[in-house]
C-alpha positions as CSV (number, residue, x, y, z in Angstrom):
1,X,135.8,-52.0,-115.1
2,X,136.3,-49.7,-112.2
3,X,134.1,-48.0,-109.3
4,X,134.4,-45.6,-106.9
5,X,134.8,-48.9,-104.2
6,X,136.0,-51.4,-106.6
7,X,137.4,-52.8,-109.4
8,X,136.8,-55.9,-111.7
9,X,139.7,-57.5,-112.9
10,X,139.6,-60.2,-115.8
11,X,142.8,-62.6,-116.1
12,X,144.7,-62.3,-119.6
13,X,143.9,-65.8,-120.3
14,X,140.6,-66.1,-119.5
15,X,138.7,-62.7,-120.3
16,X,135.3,-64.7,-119.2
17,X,136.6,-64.7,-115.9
18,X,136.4,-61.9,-113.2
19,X,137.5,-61.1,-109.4
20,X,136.1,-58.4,-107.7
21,X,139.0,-56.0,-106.4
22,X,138.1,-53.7,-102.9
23,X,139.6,-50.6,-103.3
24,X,138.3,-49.0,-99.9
25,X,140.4,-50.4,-97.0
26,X,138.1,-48.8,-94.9
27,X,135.2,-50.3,-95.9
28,X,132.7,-52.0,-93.7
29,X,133.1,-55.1,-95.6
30,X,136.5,-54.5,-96.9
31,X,137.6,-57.7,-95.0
32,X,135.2,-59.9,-96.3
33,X,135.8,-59.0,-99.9
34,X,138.9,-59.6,-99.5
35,X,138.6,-63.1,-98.2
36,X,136.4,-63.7,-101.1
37,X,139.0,-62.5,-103.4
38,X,142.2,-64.8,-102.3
39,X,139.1,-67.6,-102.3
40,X,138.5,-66.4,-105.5
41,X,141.9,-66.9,-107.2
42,X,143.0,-69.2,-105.4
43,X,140.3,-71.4,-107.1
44,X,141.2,-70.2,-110.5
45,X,144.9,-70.7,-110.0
46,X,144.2,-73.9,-108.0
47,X,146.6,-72.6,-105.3
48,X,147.2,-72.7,-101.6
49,X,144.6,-69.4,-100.0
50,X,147.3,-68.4,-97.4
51,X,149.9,-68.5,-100.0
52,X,147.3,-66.0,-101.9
53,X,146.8,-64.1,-98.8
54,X,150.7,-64.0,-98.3
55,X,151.7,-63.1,-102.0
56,X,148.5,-59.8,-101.4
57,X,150.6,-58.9,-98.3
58,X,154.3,-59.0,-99.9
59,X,153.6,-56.5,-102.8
60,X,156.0,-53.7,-101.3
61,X,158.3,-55.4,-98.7
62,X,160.7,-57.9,-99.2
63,X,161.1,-60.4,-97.2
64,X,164.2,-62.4,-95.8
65,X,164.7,-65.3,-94.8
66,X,166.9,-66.5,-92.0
67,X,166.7,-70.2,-91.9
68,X,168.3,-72.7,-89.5
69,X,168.1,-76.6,-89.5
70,X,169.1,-78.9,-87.4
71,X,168.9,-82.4,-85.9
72,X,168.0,-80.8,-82.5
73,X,164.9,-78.2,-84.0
74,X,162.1,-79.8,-83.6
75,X,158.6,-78.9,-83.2
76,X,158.9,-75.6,-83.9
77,X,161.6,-75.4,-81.2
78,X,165.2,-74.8,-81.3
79,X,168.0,-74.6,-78.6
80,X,168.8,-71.5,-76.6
81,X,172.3,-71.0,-78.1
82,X,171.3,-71.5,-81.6
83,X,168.3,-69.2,-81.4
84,X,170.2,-66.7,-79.8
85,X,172.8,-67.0,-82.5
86,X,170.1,-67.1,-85.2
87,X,168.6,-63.7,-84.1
88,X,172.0,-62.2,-83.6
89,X,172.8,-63.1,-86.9
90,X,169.6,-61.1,-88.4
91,X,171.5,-58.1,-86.6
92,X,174.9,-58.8,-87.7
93,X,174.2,-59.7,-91.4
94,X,171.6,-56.7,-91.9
95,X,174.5,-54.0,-90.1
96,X,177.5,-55.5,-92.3
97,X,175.5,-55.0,-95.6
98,X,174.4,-51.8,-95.1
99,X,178.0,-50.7,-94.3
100,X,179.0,-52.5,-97.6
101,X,175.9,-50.5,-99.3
102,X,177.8,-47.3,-97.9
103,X,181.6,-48.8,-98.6
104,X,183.3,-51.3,-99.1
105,X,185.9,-52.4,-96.2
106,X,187.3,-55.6,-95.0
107,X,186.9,-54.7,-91.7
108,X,185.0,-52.4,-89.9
109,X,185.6,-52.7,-86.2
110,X,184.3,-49.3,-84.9
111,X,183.6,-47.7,-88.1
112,X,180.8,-48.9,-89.1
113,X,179.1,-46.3,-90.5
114,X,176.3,-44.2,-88.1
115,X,173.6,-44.4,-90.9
116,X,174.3,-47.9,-91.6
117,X,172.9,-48.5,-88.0
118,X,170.0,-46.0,-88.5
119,X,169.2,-47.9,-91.8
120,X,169.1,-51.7,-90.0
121,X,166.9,-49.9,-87.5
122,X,164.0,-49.5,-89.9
123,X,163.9,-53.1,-90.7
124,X,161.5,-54.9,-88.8
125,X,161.2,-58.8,-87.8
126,X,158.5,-60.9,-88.6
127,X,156.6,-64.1,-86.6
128,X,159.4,-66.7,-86.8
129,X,157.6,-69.8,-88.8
130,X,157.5,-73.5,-89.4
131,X,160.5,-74.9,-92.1
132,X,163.6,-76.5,-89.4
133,X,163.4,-72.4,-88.1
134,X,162.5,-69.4,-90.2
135,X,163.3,-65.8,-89.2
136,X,162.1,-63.5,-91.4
137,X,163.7,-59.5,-92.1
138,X,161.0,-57.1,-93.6
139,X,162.1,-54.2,-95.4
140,X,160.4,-51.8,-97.4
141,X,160.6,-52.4,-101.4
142,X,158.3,-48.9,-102.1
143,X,160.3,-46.7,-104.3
144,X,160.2,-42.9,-104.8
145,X,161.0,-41.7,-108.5
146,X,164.6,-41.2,-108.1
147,X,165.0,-39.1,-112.0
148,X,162.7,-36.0,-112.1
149,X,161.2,-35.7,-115.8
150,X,159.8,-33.4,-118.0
151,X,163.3,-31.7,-117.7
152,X,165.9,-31.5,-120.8
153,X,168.9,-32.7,-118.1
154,X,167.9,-35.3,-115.9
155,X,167.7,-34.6,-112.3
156,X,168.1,-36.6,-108.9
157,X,164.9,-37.1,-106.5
158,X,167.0,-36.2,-103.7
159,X,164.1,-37.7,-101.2
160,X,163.1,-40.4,-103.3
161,X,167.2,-41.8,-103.1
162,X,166.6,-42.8,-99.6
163,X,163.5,-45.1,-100.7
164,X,166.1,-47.4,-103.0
165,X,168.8,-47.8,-100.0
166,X,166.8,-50.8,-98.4
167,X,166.8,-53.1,-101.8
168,X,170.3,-51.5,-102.5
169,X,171.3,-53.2,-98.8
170,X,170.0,-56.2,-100.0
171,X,171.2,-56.8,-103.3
172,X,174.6,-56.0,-101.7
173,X,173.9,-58.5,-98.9
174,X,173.0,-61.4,-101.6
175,X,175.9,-60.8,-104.1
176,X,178.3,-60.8,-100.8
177,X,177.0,-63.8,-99.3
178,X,177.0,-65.7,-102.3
179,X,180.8,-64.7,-102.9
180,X,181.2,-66.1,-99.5
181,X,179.5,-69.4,-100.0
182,X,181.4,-70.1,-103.3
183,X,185.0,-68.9,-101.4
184,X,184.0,-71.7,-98.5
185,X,181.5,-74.0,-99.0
186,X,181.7,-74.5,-103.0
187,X,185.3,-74.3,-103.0
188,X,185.9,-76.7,-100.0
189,X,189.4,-74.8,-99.6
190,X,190.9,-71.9,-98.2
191,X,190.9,-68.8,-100.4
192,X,193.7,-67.0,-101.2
193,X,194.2,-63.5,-100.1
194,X,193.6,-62.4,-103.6
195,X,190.6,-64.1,-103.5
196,X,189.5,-62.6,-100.4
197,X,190.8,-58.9,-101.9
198,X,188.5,-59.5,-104.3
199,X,185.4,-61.0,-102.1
200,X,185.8,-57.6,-100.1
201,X,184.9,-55.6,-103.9
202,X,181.5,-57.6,-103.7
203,X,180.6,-56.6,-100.2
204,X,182.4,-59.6,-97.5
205,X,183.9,-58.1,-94.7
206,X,184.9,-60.0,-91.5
207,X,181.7,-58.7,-89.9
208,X,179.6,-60.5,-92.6
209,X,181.5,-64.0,-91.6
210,X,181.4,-63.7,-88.5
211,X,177.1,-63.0,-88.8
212,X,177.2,-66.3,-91.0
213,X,179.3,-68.3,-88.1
214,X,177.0,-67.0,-85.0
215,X,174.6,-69.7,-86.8
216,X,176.7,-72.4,-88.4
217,X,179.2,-72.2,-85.3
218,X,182.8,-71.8,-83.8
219,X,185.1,-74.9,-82.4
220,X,182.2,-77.8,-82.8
221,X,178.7,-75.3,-82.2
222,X,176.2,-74.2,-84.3
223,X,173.3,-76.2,-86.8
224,X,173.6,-78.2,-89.0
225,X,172.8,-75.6,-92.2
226,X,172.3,-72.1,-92.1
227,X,170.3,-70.6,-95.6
228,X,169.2,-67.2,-96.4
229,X,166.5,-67.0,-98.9
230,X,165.6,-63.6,-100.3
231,X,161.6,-63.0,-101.5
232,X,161.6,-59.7,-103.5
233,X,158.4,-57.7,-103.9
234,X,156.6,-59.0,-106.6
235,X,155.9,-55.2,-107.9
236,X,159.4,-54.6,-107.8
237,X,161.1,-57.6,-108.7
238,X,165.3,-57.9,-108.4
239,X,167.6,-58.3,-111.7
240,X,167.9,-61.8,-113.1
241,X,171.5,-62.1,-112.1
242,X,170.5,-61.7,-108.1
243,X,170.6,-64.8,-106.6
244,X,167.9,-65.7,-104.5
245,X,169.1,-68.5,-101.7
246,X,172.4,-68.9,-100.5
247,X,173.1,-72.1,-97.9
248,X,175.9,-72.4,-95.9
249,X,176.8,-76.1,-94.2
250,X,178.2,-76.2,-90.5
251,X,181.5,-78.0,-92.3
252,X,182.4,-74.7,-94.3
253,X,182.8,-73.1,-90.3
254,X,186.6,-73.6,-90.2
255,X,187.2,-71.9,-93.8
256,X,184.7,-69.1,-93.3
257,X,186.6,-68.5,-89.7
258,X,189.6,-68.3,-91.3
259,X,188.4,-65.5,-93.9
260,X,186.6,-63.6,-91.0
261,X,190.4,-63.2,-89.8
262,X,192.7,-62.7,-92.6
263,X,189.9,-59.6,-93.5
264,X,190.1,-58.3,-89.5
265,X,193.7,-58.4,-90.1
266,X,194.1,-57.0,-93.6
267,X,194.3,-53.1,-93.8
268,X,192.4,-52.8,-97.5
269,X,191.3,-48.9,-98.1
270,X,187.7,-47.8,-97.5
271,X,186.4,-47.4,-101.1
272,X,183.1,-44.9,-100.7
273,X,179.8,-46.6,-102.8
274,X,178.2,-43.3,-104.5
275,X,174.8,-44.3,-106.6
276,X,173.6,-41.1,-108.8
277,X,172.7,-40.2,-112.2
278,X,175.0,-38.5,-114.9
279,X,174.3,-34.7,-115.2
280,X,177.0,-33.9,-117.6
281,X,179.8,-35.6,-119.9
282,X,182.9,-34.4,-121.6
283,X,185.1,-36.2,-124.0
284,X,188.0,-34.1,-125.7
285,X,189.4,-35.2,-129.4
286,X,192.5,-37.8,-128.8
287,X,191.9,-38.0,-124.9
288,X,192.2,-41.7,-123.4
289,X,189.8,-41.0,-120.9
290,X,186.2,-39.1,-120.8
291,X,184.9,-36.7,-118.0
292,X,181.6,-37.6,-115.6
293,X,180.0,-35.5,-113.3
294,X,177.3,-37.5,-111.3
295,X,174.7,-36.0,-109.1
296,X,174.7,-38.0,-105.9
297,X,173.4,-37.8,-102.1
298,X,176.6,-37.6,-99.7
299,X,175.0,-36.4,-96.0
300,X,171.6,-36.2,-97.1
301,X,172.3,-33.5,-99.5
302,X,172.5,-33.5,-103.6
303,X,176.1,-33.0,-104.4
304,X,178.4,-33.2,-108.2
305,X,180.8,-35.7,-108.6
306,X,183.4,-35.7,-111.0
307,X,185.4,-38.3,-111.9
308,X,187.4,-39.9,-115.3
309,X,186.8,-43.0,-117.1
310,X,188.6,-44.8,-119.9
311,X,187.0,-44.5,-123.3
312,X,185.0,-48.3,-123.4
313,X,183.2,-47.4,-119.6
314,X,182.8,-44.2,-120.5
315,X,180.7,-45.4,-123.5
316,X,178.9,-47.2,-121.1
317,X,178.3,-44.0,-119.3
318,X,177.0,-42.2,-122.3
319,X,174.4,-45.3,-122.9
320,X,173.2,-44.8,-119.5
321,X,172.6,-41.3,-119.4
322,X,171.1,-41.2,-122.6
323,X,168.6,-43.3,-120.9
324,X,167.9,-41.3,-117.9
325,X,169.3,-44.4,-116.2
326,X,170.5,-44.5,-112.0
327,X,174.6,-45.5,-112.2
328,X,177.0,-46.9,-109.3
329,X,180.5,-46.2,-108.5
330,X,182.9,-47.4,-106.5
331,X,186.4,-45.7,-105.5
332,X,188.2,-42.9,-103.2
333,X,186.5,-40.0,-102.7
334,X,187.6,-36.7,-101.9
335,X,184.8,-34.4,-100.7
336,X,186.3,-31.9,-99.1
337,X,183.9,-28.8,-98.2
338,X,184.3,-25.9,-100.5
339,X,185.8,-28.1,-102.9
340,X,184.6,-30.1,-106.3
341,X,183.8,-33.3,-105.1
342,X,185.8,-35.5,-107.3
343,X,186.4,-39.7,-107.2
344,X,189.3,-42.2,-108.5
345,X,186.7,-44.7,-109.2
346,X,187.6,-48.5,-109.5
347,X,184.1,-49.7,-110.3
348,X,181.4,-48.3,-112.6
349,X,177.8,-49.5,-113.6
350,X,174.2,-49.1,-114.0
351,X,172.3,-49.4,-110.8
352,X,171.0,-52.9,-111.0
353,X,169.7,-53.3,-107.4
354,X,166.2,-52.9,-109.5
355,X,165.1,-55.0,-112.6
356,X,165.1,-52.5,-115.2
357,X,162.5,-52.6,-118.3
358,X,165.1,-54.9,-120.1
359,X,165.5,-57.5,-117.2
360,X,161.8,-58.0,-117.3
361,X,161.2,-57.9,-120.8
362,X,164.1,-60.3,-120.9
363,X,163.2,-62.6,-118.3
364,X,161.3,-66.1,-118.9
């Protein structure tokens, strides 16, 4: 049942219950009825009424965080160094993954890309909280439509693709710091430098270890455990396969050190990260390979990319556009102005920074 000021909602599994829903923020009483609705279900759901409260006011941000424990935190206190480290971190880590969202390097130095700093601008800290010592990062998980219907050849929402680079930055952050953790801490050995080739595919960089060691220490410093725990909006929930806590242990320091310089002193190629949707496909009788041309975002403008694929990705590709579905791709790009964009592409796939209707459906 709905009104002009509010709704009633009844639960699934109890259709005799009720809450009353404010839909008027501006309200005169708009604060109380809210305070009677987190009392409300947190009655029926026999739960916590600030973790009610906190659950209404996560909807469309998510929220990490940056967690440090130690012997010497106490009382909501931690030491100068380690605090400093721990908010320097927040910096660092945010910076390196939004340069990996971008492309992928093993070291940046001074080429960290301009709109990867203009992107870990927007972010926004919240009140640091009880738990050893909890920073959080708030970033905004409210999404545009990115494919423009009603159409017969889907189109990118070349405003809305902005909206997605926030989750993007974190779903690159989570799958690169859990590479991390298993090359250091699971491992308990130094990688190999094919190992760390490949860890620089999934987004580490030197710039992303040496964020993780500003908490977990150089030469003898730092706490006892660093762990970054990712809380995606509940309306827009992450894939299945996105991990959501990573822990790294002031014991791993040496090994992650010694990635954070074999990567500063590799010289890997920049590989460009393009995320689009596939205008047009081309697949000629006895070819090996099949044709793609993917409309993108390069400099805040919609631009074609076209690139080849071998016959069992580009099936792949052919799945995904029949379903109107946002692709990634990874590779050398050449877009010179006044040319066809076009890209050698190493890596191809759906966009999965976003559950899609399957990974819900499909999860328990």
């Amino acid at each position: 049942m709905s009104g002009a000021l509010a709704e009633v909602w009844h639960p699934d599994y109890d259709p005799e219950s009720s809450v009353l829903v404010p839909r008027i923020s501006t309200a005169p009483d708009f604060s109380k009825a809210v305070e009677m609705l987190t009392a409300e279900i947190s009655r029926h759901e026999n739960r916590p009424v600030d973790q009610i409260t906190l659950e209404i006011s996560r909807q469309f941000i998510d929220v990490t965080d940056l967690r440090a424990e130690d012997d010497d935190i106490t009382e909501g206190t931690i030491p100068l160094a380690a605090g400093i480290g721990l908010f320097t971190s927040a910096q660092r880590l945010m910076v390196s993954a939004a340069a990996a969202t971008i492309h992928r390097q093993g070291y940046y130095g001074n080429s960290i890309p301009r709109a990867a700093h203009k992107h870990a601008r927007r972010l926004r800290l919240g009140q640091t909280r009880p738990g050893s010592y909890i920073v959080p990062v708030i970033s905004n998980a409210r999404f545009g439509r990115l494919v423009s219907e009603g159409i017969e050849e889907p189109q990118l929402e070349v405003g809305a693709d902005e909206s997605y680079f926030e989750r993007r930055m974190l779903t690159t952050l989570s799958h690169a710091l859990e590479t991390l953790a298993e090359m250091t801490v699971v491992s308990g050995r130094a990688p190999t430098r094919d190992e760390m080739r490949s860890a620089v595919d999934e987004g580490v960089s030197s710039e992303l270890c040496a964020a993780v060691l500003d908490v977990v220490g150089k030469g003898g410093g730092g706490v006892s455990v660093f762990d970054v725990q990712f809380n995606w909006a509940l309306t827009s929930p992450a894939p299945s396969w996105v991990t959501d806590r990573v822990v790294f242990h002031h014991e791993a320091a040496e090994l992650i050190e010694h990635v954070e310089f074999e990567l500063k002193e590799a010289r890997t190629p920049a590989e460009r990260i393009l995320y689009g949707i596939i205008r047009r496909l081309s697949l000629k009788k006895h070819e090996t390979s099949g044709r793609v041309a993917m409309e993108t975002v390069i400099d805040g403008k919609s631009r074609i990319v076209n690139f080849d694929l071998d016959l069992e990705t580009y099936r792949k590709a052919a799945i995904y556009h029949g379903e109107r579905r946002p692709v990634v791709v990874r590779g050398i790009l050449d877009a010179t102005p006044g040319r066809a964009a076009t890209m050698k592409v190493r890596a191809f796939d759906a966009d999965r920074s976003i559950a899609s209707f399957d990974d819900v459906m499909q999860s328990p």
